[in-house]
N, C-alpha and C positions, 0 to 999 in steps of 0.2 A: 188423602193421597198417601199411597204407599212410601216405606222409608226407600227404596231404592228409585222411584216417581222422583221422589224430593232431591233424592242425589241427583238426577239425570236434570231435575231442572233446574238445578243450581249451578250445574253446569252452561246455563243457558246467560249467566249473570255476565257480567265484566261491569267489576267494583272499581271505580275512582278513590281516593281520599284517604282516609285516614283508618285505623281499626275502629270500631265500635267504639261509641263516647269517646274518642279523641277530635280534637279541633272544633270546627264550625259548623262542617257542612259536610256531606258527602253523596255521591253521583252514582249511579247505578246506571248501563246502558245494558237494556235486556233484550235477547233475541224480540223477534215479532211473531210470539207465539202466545196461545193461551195458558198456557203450563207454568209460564211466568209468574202469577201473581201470587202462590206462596211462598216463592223462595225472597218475593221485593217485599213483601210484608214481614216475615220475619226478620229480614237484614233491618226496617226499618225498627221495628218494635225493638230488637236486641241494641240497637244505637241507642234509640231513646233512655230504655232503659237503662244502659251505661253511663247516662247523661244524667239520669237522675231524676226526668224528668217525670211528672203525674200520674197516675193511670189513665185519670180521664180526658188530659191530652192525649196518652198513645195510644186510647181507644178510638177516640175521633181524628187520628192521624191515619190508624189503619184504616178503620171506615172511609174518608177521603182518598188514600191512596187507591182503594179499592175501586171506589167510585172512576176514579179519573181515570188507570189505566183501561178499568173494562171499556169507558168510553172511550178511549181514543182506539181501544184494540178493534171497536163493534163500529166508531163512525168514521176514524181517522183513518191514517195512512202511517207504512214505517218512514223513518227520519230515510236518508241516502244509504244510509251504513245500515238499513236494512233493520232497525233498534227501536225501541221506544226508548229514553230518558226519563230518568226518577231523579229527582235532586230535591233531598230538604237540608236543611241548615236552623242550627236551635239560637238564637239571641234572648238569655234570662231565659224566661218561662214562657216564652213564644217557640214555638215553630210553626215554619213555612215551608208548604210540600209545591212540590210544580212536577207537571208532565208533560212532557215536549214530544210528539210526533208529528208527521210531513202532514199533516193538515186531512179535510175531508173534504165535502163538496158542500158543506155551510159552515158558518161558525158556533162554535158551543156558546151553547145558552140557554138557561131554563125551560122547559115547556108546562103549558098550563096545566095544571092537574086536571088528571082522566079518573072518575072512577073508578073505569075497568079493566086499566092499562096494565100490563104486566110487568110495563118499561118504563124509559122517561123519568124514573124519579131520581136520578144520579146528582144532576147538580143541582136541584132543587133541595136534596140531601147536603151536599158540599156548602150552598149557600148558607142553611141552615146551621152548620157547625162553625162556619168560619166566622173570625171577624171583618176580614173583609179577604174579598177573591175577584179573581179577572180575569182576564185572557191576552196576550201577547199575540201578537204575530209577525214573521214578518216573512220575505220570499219562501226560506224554506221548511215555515218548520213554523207549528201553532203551541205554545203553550199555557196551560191551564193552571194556574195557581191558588194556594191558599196560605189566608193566615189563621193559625189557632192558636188560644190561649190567650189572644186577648180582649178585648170588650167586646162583647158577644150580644147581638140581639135577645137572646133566650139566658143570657146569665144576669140573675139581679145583683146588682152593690157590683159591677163589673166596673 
């Protein structure tokens, strides 16, 4: 994406919380558009890394956040206020990412691997990085959560 793309779609943000690596947690409500997902990935990655935390958390956090918005942008619906929600928060060497949009017409959840799929590998991916993840719902508004950085099916001595 071009540098003035990246300006127009950061314009697209409205940030909650705290500056980069301050506090706990911090909330990003992004337009409901596709244009969104570089400017929610660097705000995440620049926290992270304010925070101090791993690479190879803020690698599998961008991958994850990645994941979850395209899916809620491709199967969901926007929140009322027209937004998807980004909100993660670091405790120690854990962070927990979550995506919250107005829901779709099933509930997120793995599907079986297709060899020839082009698609469908999102939370299969997310399952695979997280230590554990789920889904929320309730009237209005479905979110998808993860946790990473701690005991991990694929990490040994975890």
């Amino acid at each position: 994406m071009s540098e003035p793309a990246q300006d127009d779609a950061r314009e697209l943000l409205n940030e909650f919380g705290a500056q980069p690596g301050d506090g706990h947690a911090r909330t990003i409500r992004a337009q409901w558009d596709r244009d969104i997902l570089p400017p929610i990935r660097a705000a995440l990655m620049e926290d992270l890394q304010a925070r101090g935390m791993s690479e190879e958390i803020i690698d599998e956090a961008e991958i994850v956040v990645t994941e979850l918005v395209t899916n809620a942008l491709r199967h969901g619906s926007p929140l009322p206020d027209r937004c998807v929600r980004v909100h993660w928060k670091v405790r120690g060497e854990v962070c927990e990412v979550e995506v919250s949009d107005g829901g779709g017409h099933t509930a997120p959840k793995p599907v079986p691997p297709a060899l020839w799929a082009t698609s469908g590998r999102g939370l299969r991916i997310v399952r695979s990085l997280a230590h554990e993840w789920g889904v929320s719902e309730d009237e209005k508004r479905i979110t998808v959560w993860a946790s990473l950085g701690g005991p991990s099916r694929r990490r040994v001595g975890s």
